[in-house]
Structures are given as structure tokens and as C-alpha cells.
C-alpha positions as CSV (number, residue, x, y, z in Angstrom):
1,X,-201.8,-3.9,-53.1
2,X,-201.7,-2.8,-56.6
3,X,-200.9,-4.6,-60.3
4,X,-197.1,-5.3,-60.2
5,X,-195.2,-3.4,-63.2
6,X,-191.9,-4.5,-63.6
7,X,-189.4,-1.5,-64.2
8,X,-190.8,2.0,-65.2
9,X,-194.1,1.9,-67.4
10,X,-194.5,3.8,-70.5
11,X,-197.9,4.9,-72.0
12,X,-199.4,6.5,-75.0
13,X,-201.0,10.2,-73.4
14,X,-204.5,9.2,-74.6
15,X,-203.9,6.2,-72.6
16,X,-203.9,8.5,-69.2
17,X,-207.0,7.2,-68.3
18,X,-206.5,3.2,-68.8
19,X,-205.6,0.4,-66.9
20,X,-201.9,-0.8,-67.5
21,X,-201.5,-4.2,-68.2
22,X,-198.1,-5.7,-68.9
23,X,-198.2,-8.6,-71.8
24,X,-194.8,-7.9,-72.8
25,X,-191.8,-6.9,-70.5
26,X,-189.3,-4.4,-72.4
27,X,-189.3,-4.6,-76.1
28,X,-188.4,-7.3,-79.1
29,X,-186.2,-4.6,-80.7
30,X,-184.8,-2.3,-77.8
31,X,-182.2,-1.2,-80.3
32,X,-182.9,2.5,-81.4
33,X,-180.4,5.0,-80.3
34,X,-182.7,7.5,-78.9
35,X,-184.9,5.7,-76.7
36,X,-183.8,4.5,-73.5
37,X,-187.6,3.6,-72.0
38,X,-186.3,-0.7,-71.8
39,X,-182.5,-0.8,-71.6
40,X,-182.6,-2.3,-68.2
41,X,-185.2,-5.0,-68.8
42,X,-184.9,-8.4,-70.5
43,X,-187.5,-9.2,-73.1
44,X,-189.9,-11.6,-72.6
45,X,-193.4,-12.5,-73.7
46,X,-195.9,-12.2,-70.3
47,X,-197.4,-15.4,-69.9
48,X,-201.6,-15.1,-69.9
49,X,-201.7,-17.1,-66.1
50,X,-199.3,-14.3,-64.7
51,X,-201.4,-11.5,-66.6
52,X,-204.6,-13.4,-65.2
53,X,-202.7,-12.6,-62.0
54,X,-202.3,-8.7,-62.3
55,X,-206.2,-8.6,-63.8
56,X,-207.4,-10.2,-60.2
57,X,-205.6,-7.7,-58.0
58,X,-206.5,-4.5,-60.6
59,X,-210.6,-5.7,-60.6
60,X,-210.5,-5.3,-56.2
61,X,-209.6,-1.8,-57.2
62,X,-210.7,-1.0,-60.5
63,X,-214.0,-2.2,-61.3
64,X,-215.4,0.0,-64.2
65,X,-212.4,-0.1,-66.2
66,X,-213.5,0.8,-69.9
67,X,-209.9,1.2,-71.6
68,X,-206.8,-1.1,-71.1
69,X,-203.3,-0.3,-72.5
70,X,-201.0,-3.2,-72.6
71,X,-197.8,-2.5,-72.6
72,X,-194.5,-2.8,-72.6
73,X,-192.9,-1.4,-75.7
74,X,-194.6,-4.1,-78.5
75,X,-197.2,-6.4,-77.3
76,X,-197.7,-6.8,-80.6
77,X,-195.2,-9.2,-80.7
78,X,-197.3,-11.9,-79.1
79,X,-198.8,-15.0,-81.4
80,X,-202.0,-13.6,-82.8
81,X,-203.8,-16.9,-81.2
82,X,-202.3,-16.0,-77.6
83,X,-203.1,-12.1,-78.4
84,X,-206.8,-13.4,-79.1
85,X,-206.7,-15.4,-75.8
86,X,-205.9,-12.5,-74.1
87,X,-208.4,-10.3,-75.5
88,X,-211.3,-12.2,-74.9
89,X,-209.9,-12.6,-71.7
90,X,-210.1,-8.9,-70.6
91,X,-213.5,-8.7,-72.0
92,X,-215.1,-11.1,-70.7
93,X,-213.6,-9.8,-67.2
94,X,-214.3,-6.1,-67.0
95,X,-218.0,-6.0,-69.1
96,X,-217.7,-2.2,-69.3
97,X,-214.7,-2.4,-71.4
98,X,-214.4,-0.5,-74.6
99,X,-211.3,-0.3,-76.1
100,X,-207.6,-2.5,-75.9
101,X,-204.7,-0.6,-77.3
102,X,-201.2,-1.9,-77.6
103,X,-197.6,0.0,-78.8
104,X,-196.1,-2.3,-82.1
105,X,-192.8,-1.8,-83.7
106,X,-192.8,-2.3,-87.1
107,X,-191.4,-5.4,-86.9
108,X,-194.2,-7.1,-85.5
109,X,-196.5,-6.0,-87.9
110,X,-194.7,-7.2,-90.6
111,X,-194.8,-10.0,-89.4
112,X,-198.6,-9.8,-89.4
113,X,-200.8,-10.9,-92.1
114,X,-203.5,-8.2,-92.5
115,X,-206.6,-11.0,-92.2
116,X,-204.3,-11.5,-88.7
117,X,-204.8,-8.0,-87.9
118,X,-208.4,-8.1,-88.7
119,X,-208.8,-11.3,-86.2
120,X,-207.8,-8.8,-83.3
121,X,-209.8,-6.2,-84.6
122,X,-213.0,-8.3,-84.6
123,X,-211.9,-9.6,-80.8
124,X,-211.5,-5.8,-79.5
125,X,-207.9,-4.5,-80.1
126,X,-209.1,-0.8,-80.9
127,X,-206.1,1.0,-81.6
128,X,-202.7,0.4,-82.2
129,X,-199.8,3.4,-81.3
130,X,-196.7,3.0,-83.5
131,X,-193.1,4.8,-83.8
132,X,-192.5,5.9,-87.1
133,X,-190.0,9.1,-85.5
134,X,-188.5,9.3,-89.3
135,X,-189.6,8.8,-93.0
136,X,-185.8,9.9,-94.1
137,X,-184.3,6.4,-94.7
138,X,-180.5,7.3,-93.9
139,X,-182.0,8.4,-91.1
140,X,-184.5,5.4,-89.5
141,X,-180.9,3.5,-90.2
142,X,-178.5,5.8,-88.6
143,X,-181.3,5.5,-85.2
144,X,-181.1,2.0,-85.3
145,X,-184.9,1.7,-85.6
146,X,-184.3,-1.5,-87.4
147,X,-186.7,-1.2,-90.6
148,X,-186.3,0.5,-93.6
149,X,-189.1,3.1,-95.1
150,X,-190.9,0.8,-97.1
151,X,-191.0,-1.6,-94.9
152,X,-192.5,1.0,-92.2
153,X,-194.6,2.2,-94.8
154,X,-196.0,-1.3,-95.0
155,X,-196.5,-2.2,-91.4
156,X,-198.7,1.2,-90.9
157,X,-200.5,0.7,-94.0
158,X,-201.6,-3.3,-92.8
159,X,-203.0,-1.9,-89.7
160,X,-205.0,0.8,-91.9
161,X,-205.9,-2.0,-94.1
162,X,-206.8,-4.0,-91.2
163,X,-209.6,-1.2,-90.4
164,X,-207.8,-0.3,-86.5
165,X,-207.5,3.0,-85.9
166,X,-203.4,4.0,-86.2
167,X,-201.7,6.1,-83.7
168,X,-198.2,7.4,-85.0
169,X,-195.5,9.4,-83.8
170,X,-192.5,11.2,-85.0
171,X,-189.7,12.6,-83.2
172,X,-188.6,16.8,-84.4
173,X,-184.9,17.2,-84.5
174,X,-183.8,13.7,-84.6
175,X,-181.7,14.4,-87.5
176,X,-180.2,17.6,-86.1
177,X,-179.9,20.5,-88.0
178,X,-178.2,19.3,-91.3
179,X,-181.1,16.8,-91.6
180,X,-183.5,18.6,-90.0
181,X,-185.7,19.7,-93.6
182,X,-185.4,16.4,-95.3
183,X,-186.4,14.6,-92.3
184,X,-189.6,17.1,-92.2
185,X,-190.3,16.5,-95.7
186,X,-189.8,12.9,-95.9
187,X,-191.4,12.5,-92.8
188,X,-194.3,13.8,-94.0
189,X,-194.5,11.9,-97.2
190,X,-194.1,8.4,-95.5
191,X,-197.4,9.4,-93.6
192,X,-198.9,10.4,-96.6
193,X,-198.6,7.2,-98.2
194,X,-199.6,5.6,-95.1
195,X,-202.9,7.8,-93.8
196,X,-203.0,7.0,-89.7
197,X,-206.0,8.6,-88.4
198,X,-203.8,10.4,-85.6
199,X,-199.9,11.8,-85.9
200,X,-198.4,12.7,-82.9
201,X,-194.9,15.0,-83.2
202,X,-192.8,15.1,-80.0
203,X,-189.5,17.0,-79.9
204,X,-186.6,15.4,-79.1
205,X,-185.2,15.2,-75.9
206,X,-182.1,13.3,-75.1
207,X,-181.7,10.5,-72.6
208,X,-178.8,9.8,-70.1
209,X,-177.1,6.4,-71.1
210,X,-178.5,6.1,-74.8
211,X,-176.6,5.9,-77.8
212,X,-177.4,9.5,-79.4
213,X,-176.8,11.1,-75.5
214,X,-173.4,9.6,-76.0
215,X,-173.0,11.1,-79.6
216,X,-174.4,14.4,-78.1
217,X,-171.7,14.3,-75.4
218,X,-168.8,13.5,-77.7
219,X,-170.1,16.9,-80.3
220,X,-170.7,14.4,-83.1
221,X,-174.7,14.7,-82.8
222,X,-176.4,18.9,-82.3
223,X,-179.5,19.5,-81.2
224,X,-181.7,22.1,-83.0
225,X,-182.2,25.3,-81.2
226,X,-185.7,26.2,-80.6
227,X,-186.6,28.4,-83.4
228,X,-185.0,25.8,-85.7
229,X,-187.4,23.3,-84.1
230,X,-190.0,25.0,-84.8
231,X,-189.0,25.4,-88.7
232,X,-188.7,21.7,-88.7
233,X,-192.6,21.6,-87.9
234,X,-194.1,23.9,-90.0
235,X,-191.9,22.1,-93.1
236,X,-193.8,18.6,-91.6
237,X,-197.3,20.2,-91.2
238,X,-196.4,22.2,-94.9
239,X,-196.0,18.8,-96.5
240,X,-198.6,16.4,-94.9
241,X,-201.8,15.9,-97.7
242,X,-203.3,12.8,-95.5
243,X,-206.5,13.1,-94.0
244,X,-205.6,12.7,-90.2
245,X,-205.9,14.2,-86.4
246,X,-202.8,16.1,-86.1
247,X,-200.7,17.1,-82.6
248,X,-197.8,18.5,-81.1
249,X,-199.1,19.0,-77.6
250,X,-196.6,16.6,-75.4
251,X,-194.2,18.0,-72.9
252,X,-191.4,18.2,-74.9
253,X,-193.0,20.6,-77.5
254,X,-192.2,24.0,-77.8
255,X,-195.5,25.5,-78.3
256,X,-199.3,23.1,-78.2
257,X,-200.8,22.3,-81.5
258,X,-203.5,20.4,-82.5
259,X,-206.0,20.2,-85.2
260,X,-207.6,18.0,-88.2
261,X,-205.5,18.3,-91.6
262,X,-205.5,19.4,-94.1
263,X,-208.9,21.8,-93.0
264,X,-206.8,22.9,-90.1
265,X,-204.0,23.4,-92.0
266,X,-203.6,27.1,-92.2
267,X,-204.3,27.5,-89.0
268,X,-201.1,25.5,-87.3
269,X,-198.7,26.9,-90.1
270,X,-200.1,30.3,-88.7
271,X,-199.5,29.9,-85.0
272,X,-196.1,28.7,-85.9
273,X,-195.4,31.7,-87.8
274,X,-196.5,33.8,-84.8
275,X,-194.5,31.9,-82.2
276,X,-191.7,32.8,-84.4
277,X,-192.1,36.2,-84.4
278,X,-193.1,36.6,-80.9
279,X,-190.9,33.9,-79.5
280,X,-194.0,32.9,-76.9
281,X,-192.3,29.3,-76.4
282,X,-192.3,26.8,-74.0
283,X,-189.3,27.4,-71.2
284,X,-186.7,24.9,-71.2
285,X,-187.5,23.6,-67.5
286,X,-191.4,22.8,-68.3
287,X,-190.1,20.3,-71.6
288,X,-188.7,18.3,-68.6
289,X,-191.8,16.9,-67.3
């Protein structure tokens, strides 16, 4: 027997290695057009005697466990006093343990005093993974994301406050190609004024029964091709001035990157020239994994 997971489980990639624990089930927000990861779960906040439960059946098979990701889309959500709970929780079970990270929409940090923030720091939360996708702000409304830029800016700027590592992501071509510099640019200068400590850039790939598929279907959304992807990037990397751990290495990319900016700089606008040239990409068929 193994911990029960309620519909399919999504996880951060530097979370490969960590135990999964559910504390939330889907996600508080669950709106965004793009993302079709929770559409068939109800939310609700997992209560700490059922989490107790999945802990007792992961320790008969798990025993030096030194990460745990809890998931689902925004555990983040929970009361900072049951969050706490839970965190002392885990520790106190699996003595090895080293680091507890969590996804958050922006929402829930906002929500979020920083001193709040700090609390969880001090009882073990070690990282928190957020979705930026977008600093355009016709664009984070057009997706549905459900914040505007300031107010993003602000809820990744409480958890650098806070002194907890942040884990961002952005999304390449979710504006399509008449958006596709501005939402580079502006991208990049959200993260500026935020600073995370790691930027993540996926490229987007569209999902069967989401809102944008549906727009896609219908001709009133384009994808960008792959060389224009790639343009998108380089304007992103061009623009970023924030000290931070940059990388484009997920499935859906067209070609791995990955380096510390701005000393690294250079180098990633290079490789991205050369792919251009050469047209070395990623086939179609491998971005599906």
C-alpha cells in the first residue's frame, strides 16, 4: 500500500526526489485559462488527522525521507497556525528531514503578513514555488490568473522579505505572437523588482479541455512557432538585471538552458543565437513528455 493521492499529482522538478504529501486538494483559485492540472477536483483544505494518515503509511516505506513537497496547487492557503501544526508535525516524524516546500498562488500570500511568513520559515518551510507565467498586466488578466502585477509583485517580494528561498515560473508564448515581446520584457521587469533566487521558463503547451485550448481551437488564440519562441527568450534573458539561478530546461523547452544571471548572461543569449542559426531544437514529440 502506498500514500493515497487524490486525482493526478503535480510537482515542482526539483521536487523529483521528495515525498508527496497532499495538505490541499486542487487549488483556491483553479481559474487560469491555461492550466488544466485541478479542473476535476473540488478544493478543500486536507485536514492534519487525514495527513497524519498518509505520513503513517509513507514512514513503512519511506524511512529516510529528507525533502517533502506538499501539494496540491496552493498549500499555502492553509491558516499559518494549522501550516505550523503541520510542520512541526513532519519534523518531528522523519528526523532526517531537511527541507518542506509548498506551490502558493499569489493570493495566498497576500494574504500573508510577512512576520507570518517568517513563522513558517523559522518552523521549516524551505522554499516556496510560485506562478508568476506573466509580468504584462493585460496579460495576467486576459489568463485569468486572478491578480494584478503589483499585487504579484508584492506577494513574491513578502516571501523574499520573509528570507525563504522563491521559486518562480513563467510561461513563453502565453501571449502569442502579437504579445509575445512585451510579455518578454515585462516579464522580466516584474522579476526584477521582485529578485527570486530561481526563475524557471517553461514554454507553453496547450491542454485539452482548458479555456485557451478552446480559444486555440476556435483561431482566436496562435501559438508561436519555434524560432519565434525562442526570440521570446532571449528578449526575457536580455532584460532580466536580478541576481538569480536561471532555467529553461523542462520538457516543454525547445533547447536546455541554465545558468546564474547576470554572470551567465552572455552565455544563454549566445546559445540562443546559435540554436537559431543552426536550428538544433528540440523535436515536437520529445516537448510531450
Amino acid at each position: 500500500m502506498v500514500p493515497m493521492y487524490e486525482g493526478s499529482i503535480w510537482r515542482p522538478p526539483s521536487e523529483a526526489r521528495s515525498l508527496i504529501l497532499q495538505a490541499t486538494i486542487g487549488c483556491s483559485n483553479n481559474t487560469c485559462t491555461f492550466c488544466g492540472s485541478y479542473k476535476s477536483k473540488k478544493f478543500r483544505i486536507k485536514s492534519l488527522a487525514n495527513l497524519k494518515e498518509d505520513v503513517a503509511v509513507a514512514k513503512a516505506y519511506y524511512r529516510n525521507v529528507r525533502r517533502i513537497f506538499l501539494a496540491d496547487g496552493d498549500a499555502l492557503v492553509m491558516k499559518t497556525s494549522q501550516f505550523i501544526e503541520t510542520l512541526d508535525y513532519l519534523y518531528e516524524e522523519f528526523p532526517n528531514l531537511e527541507r518542506v516546500g509548498a506551490y502558493a498562488c499569489p493570493q495566498n500570500l497576500l494574504q500573508k503578513s510577512v512576520d507570518e511568513l517568517q513563522m513558517l520559515q523559522d518552523h521549516g518551510l524551505g522554499i516556496i514555488y510560485l506562478g508568476v507565467e506573466t509580468g504584462l498586466e493585460s496579460l495576467l488578466e486576459k489568463v485569468r490568473k486572478g491578480v494584478t502585477r503589483n499585487e504579484m509583485r508584492e506577494a513574491g517580494s513578502k516571501v523574499v522579505t520573509a528570507g525563504i528561498p522563491l521559486s518562480v515560473t513563467i510561461i513563453i508564448g502565453l501571449g502569442g505572437p502579437d504579445l509575445s515581446e512585451s510579455h518578454a520584457r515585462e516579464t522580466a521587469s516584474l522579476l526584477n523588482s521582485m529578485s527570486p533566487d530561481y526563475v524557471g521558463a517553461l514554454t507553453l503547451m496547450l491542454v485539452e479541455g482548458t479555456d485557451l485550448y478552446t480559444e486555440y481551437g476556435n483561431g482566436q488564440f496562435h501559438l508561436l512557432a519555434p524560432e519565434e519562441t525562442l526570440r521570446e527568450l532571449y528578449w526575457l534573458i536580455e532584460s532580466l538585471e536580478c541576481t538569480t539561478m536561471f532555467r529553461s530546461n523542462h520538457a516543454s523547452n525547445y533547447i536546455p538552458l541554465g545558468g546564474d544571471l547576470p554572470q551567465d548572461k552572455s552565455r544563454l543569449l549566445q546559445e540562443i543565437k546559435t540554436a537559431l542559426k543552426t536550428g538544433n531544437l528540440k523535436s515536437e514529440y520529445l516537448r510531450g513528455l
